[in-house]
C-alpha positions in Angstrom: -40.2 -148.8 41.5 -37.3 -146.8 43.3 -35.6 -149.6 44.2 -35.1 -150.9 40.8 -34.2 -147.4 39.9 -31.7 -146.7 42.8 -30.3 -149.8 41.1 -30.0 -148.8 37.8 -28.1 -145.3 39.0 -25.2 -148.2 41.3 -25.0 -150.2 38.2 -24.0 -147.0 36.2 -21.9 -145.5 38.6 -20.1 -148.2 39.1 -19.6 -149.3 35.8 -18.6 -145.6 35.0 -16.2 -146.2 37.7 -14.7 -149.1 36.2 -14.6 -148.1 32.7 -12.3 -144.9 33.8 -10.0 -147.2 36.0 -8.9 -149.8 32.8 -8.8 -146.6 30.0 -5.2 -146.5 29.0 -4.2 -142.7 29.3 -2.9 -141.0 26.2 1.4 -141.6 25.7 2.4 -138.4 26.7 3.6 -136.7 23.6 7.5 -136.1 22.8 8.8 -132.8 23.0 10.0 -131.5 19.6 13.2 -132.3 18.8 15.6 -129.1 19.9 18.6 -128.0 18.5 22.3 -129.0 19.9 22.7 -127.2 23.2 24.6 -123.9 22.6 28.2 -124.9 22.6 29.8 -123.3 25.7 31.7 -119.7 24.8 35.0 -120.2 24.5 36.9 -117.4 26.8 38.1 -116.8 30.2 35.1 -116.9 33.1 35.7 -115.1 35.8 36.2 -117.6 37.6 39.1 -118.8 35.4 40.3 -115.2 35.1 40.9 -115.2 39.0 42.2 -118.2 39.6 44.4 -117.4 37.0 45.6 -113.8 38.3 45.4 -115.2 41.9 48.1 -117.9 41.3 50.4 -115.4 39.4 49.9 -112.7 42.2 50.5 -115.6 44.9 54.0 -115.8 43.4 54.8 -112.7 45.3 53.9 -114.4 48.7 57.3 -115.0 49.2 56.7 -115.3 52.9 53.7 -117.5 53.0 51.8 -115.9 55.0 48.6 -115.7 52.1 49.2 -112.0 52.3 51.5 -109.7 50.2 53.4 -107.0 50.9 54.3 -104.1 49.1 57.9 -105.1 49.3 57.1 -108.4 48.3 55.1 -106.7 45.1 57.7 -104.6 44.3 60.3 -107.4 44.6 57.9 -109.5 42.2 57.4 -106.9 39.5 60.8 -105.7 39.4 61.9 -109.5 39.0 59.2 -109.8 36.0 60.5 -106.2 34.2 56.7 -105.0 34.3 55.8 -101.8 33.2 54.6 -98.9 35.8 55.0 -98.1 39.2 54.8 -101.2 41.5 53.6 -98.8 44.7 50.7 -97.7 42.4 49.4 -100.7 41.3 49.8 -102.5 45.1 47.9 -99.0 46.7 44.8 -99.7 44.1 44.2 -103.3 45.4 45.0 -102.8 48.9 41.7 -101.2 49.6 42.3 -101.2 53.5 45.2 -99.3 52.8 47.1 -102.3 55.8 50.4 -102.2 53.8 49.2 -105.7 52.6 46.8 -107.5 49.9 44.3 -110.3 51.0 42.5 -112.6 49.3 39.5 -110.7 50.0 41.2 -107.7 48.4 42.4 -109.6 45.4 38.9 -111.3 44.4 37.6 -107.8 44.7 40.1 -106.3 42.8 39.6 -109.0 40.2 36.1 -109.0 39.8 36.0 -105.3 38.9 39.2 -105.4 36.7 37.0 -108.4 34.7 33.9 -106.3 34.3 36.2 -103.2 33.0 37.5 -105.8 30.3 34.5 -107.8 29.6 33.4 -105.2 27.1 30.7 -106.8 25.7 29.1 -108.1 28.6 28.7 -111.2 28.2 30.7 -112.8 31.3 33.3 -114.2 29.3 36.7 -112.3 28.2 36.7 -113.4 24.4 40.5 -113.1 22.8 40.0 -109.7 21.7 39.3 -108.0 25.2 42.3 -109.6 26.9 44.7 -107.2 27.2 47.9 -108.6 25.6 46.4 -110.9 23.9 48.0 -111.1 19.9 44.2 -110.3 18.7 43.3 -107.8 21.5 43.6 -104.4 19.9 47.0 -102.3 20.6 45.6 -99.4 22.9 47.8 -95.7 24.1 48.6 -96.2 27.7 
């Protein structure tokens, strides 16, 4: 009698076994539908905003030498009629106060002129918090 019942309990097992091996899985179900992506912001990145500034204040490497001097900067200003005192300017980005602006010195001069600008936060520079930009608003200096 245990035999025929140790039997039974294989045959069940195995047919168990079986039946879970050919049962198709569920299709896995779509995500909803989502909206468009967000379009991208249209503005100036940062890393647009330096690459931008970099190449202008490259200009002024008039030797080369991927430094520049305050005698190039002045030379470069005065050439471009900009407002305000060329030593000024030069003496806030050179940081190591060397007599010469890096690279190094110019991203990080960059990166904190950006987040002064970037008045809402939001990593971009919209139109209206570039400074002469025609929509950005006229401010006392």
């Amino acid at each position: 009698m245990i035999r025929p019942t140790i039997f039974v309990v294989a045959l069940g097992v195995q047919t168990a076994a079986a039946v879970a091996q050919t049962t198709p899985t569920p299709a896995p179900v779509p995500a909803p539908a989502t909206s468009a992506p967000a379009p991208a912001k249209s503005g100036l990145t940062l890393e647009k905003f330096e690459k931008r500034r970099e190449k202008a204040f490259m200009r002024a490497d008039t030797d080369n030498d991927g430094k520049v001097s305050l005698a190039e900067w002045t030379a470069s200003q005065t050439a471009r009629k900009a407002k305000g005192d060329p030593a000024k300017s030069f003496a806030r980005m050179d940081t190591n106060k060397d007599g010469v602006v890096d690279k190094a010195e110019l991203d990080a001069f960059l990166a904190k002129r950006f987040v002064k600008l970037d008045k809402n936060g939001d990593g971009v520079l919209s139109d209206d918090e570039r400074p002469g930009h025609k929509s950005a608003p006229n401010e006392e200096q």
